[in-house]
C-alpha positions as CSV (number, residue, x, y, z in Angstrom):
1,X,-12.1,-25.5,12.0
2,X,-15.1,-24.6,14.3
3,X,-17.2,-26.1,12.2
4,X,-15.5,-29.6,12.1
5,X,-15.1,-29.5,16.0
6,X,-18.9,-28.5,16.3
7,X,-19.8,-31.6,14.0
8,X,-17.2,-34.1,15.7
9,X,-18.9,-33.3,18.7
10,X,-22.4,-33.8,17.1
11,X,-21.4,-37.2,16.4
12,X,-20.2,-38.1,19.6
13,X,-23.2,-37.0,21.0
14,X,-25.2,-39.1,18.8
15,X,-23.2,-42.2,18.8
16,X,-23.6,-41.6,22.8
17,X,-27.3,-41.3,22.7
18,X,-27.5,-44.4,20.1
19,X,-25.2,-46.4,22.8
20,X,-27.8,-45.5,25.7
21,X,-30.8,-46.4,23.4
22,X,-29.7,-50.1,21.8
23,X,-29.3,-50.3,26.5
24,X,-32.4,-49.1,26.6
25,X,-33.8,-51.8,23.9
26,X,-31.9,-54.8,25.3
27,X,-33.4,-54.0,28.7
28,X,-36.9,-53.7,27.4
29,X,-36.2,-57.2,26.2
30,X,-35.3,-58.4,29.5
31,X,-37.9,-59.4,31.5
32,X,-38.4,-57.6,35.0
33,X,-38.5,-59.3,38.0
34,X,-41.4,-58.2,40.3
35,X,-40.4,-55.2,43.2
36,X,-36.9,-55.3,41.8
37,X,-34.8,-52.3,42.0
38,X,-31.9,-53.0,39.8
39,X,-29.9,-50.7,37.7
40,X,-31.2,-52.4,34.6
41,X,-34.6,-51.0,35.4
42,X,-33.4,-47.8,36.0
43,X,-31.7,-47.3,32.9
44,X,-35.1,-48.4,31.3
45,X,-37.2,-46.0,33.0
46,X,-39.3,-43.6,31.1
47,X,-37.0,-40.7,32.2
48,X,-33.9,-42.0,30.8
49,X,-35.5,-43.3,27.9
50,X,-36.3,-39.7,27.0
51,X,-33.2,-38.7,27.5
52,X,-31.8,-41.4,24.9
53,X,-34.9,-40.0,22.8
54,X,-34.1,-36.6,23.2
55,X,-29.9,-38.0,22.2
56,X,-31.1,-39.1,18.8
57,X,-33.8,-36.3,18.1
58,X,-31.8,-33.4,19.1
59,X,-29.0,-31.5,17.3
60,X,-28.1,-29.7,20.7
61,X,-28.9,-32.1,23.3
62,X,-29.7,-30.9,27.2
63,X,-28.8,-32.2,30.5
64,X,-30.8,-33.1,33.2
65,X,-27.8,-34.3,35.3
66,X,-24.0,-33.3,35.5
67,X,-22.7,-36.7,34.4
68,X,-19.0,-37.1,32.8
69,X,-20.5,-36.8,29.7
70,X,-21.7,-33.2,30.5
71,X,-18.4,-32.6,32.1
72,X,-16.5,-33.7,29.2
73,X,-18.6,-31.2,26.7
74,X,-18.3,-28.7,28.7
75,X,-14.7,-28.7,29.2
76,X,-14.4,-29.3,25.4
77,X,-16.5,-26.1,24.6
78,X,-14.6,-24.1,27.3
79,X,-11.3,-25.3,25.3
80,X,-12.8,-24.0,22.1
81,X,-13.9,-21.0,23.3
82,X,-10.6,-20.1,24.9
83,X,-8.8,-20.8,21.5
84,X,-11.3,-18.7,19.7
85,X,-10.6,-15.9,21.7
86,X,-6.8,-16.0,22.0
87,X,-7.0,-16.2,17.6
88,X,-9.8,-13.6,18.1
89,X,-6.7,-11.5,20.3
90,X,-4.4,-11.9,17.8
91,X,-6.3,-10.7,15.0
92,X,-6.9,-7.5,16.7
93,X,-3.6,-6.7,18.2
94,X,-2.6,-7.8,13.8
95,X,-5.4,-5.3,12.9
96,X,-4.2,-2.4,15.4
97,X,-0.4,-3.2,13.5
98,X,-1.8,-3.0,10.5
99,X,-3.4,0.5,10.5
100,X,-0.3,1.8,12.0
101,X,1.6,0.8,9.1
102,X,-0.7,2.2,7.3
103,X,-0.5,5.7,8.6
104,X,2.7,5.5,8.5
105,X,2.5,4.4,4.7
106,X,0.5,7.5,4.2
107,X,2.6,10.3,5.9
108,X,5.7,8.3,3.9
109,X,2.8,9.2,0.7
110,X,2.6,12.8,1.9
111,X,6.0,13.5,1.8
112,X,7.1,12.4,-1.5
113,X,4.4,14.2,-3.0
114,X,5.9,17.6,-0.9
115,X,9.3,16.6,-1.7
116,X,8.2,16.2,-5.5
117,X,6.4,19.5,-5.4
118,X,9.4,21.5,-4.2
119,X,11.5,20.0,-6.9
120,X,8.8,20.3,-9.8
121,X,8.9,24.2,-8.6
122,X,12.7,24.8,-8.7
123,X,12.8,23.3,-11.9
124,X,10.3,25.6,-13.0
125,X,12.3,28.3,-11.9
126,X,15.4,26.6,-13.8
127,X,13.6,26.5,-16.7
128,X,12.9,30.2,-16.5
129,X,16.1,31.6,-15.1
130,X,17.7,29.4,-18.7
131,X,15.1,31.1,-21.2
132,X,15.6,34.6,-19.2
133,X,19.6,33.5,-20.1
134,X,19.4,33.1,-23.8
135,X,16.7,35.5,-24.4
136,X,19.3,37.9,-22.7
137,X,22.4,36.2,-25.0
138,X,20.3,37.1,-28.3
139,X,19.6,40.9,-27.3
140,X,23.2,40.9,-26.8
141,X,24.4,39.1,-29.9
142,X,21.7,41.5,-31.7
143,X,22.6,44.8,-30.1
144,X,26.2,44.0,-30.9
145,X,25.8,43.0,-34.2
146,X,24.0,46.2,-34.6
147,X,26.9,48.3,-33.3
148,X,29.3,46.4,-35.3
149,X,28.0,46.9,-38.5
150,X,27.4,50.3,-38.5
151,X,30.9,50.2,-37.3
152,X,32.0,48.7,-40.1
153,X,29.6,50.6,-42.7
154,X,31.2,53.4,-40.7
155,X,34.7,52.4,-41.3
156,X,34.2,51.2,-45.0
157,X,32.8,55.1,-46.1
158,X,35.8,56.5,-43.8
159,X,38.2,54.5,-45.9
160,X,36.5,54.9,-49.0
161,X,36.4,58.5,-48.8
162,X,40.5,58.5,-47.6
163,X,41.0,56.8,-50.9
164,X,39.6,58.4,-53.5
165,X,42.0,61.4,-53.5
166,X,45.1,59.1,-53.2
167,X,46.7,57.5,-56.3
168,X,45.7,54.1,-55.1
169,X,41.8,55.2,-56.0
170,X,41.3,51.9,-57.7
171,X,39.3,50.7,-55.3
172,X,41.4,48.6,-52.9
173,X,40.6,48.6,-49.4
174,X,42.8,49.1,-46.5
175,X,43.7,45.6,-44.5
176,X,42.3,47.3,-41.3
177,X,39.2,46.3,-42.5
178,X,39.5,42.9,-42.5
179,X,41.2,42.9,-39.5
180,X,38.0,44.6,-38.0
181,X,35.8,42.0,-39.1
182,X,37.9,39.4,-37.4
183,X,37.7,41.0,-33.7
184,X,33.7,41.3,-34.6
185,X,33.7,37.5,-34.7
186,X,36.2,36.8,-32.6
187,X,34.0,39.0,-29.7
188,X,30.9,36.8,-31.0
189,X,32.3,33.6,-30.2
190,X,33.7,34.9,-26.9
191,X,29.9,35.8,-26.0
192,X,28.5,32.6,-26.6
193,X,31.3,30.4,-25.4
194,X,30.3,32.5,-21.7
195,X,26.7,32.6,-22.1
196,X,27.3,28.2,-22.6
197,X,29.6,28.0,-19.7
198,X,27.4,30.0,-17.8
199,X,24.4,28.4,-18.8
200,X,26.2,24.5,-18.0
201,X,25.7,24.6,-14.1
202,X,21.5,25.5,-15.1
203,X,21.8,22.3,-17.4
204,X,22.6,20.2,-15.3
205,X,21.1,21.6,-11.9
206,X,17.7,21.2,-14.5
207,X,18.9,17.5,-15.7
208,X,19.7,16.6,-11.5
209,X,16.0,17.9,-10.7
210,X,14.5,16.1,-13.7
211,X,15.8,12.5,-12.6
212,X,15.0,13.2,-8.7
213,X,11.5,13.8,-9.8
214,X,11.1,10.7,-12.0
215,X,12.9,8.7,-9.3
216,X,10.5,10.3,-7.1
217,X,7.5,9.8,-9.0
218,X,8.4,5.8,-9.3
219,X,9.0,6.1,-5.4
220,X,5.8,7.2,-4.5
221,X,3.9,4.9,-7.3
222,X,5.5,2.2,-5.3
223,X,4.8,3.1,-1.5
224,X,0.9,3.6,-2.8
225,X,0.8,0.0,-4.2
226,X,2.2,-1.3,-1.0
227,X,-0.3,0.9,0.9
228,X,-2.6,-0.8,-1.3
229,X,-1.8,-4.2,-0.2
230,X,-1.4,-3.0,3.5
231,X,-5.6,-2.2,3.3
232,X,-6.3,-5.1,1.7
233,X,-4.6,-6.9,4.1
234,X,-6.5,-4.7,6.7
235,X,-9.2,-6.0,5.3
236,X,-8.8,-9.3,5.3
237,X,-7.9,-9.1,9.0
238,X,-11.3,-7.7,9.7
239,X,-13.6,-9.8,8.1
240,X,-11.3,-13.2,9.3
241,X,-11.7,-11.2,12.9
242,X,-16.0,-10.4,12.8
243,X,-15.7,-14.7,11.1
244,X,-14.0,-15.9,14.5
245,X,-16.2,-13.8,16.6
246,X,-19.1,-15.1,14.8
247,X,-18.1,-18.9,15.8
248,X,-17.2,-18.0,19.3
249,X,-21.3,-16.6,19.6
250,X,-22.1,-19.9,18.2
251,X,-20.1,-21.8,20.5
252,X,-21.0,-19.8,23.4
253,X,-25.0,-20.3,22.9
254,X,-24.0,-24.4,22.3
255,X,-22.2,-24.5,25.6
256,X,-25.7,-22.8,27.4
257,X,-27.7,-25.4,25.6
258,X,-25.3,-27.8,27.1
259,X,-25.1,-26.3,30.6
């Protein structure tokens, strides 16, 4: 945009200086009359006809006089100048937005990363206090096993040895046996049916924790990528920022040239 306005008023300029020139030409065609003073022979005098000269040579063109044409330039370049540095005002106070965002986007970071930390841990601990659970259910099961069948070996020689001098020593078992067993299994099943209705709440405090993390874990991969656009943007911002301020040099040192 600089650019074109720079070369728009390049062109003017020229088309200026070629206007004053082809003047310059028609009045060297003209012929003078002796001791006069008229404005056609000052426009042809040597010092404005370097002046057309210096029109068509030069890219940047200087003044010897504050004409219109000089005031029209400059009040162009001033308006130029003034928009560059109202764009050049906006991109900063953009810029200074920007990186506040983006500290906020990182202490938003920080926190779901603590927050996923602290759940990663408890679950740990879950995890543990389960295993600690059924490691504790199988000495159980095994240590009552253990009692129960020696229990029952027990019982079985007791009732063996009643037997044998009775006349039904043909090797029939008492029922009391059998009734035994029964309460054996019956106590099992009552063992693991609490161990799994104690061990339910753990499940699904472990399952809860499991899907906060994973919810979590998207979260955060989320909030980085928009972090990630946030410095690009930042970025962007800066180098558009140092490209206006560039121009506004350039039109700075074209307005001296001017003056």
């Amino acid at each position: 945009m600089m650019w074109t306005s720079i070369e728009n008023m390049k062109e003017n300029l020229n088309r200026i200086a070629l206007e004053i020139h082809e003047g310059d030409d028609e009045d060297d065609a003209r012929p003078s009359m002796p001791g006069s003073n008229s404005v056609a022979n000052l426009s042809a005098s040597p010092a404005n006809r370097r002046i057309s000269r210096k029109f068509s040579r030069s890219e940047s063109p200087t003044y010897d006089y504050h004409g219109p044409v000089a005031n029209g330039l400059e009040s162009a370049y001033k308006s130029e100048i003034e928009k560059y540095k109202a764009e050049i005002k906006r991109l900063k106070e953009s810029e200074a937005e920007i990186k506040a965002l983006s500290v906020n986007y990182a202490a938003l970071l920080k926190e779901k990363e603590d927050q996923i930390g602290r759940l990663t841990e408890e679950n740990g601990s879950l995890k543990l206090n389960l295993k600690s659970s059924d490691a504790l259910a199988g000495s159980r099961h095994s240590s009552r096993g253990s009692s129960d069948q020696s229990l029952t070996s027990h019982h079985k020689t007791a009732a063996k040895n009643d037997i044998a001098g009775t006349p039904f020593g043909n090797g029939v078992l008492p029922r009391h046996d059998g009734l035994s067993n029964g309460e054996i299994i019956g106590g099992e099943k009552e063992l693991a049916d609490l161990l799994e209705e104690k061990n339910k709440p753990l499940s699904s405090m472990q399952e809860s924790y499991e899907l906060q993390i994973k919810q979590l874990g998207m979260d955060l991969n989320k909030e980085r990528r928009k972090l990630e656009n946030i410095e690009t943007k930042l970025k962007e911002e800066q180098e558009l920022n140092a490209s206006f301020q560039q121009e506004l040099n350039f039109l700075k040192v074209d307005k001296d040239n001017v003056s």
